[in-house]
N, C-alpha and C positions, 0 to 999 in steps of 0.2 A: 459564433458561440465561444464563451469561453475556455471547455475543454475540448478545443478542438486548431489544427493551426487553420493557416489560409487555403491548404489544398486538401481541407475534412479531414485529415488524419487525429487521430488520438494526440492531446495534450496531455504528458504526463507531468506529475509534482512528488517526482524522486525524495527531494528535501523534507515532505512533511508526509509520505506515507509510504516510505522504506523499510517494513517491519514488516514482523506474524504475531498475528494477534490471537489469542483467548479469553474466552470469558470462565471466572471460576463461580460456579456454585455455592453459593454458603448458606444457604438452608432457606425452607419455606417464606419467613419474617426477615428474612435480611436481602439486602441488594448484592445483586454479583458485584466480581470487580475485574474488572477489566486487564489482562497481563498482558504488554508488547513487549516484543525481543527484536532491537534493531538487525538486520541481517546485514551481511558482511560479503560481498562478490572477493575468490580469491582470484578463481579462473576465467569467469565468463564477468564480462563488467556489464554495466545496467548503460543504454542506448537507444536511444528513437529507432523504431522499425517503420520501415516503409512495406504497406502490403500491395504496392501499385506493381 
């Protein structure tokens, strides 16, 4: 499968979905819009886990 590797673990894509995201409200007639905020590791960095 795609998100997955060769030994079934989770395939992540850090690169395109590194963020927190919201949606804002703008009233009954209008479409939300969508707010992301790239996050930023200072201490703990982003990494494949293995849960084997």
């Amino acid at each position: 499968m795609e998100y997955q590797t060769e030994d079934g673990e989770a395939l992540r894509d850090d690169e395109n979905f590194c963020y927190s995201a919201a949606w804002e409200f703008k009233g009954i007639d209008s479409e939300p819009e969508l707010h992301r905020e790239p996050l930023e590791f200072k201490e703990v960095h982003l990494a494949v886990r293995s849960y084997k």
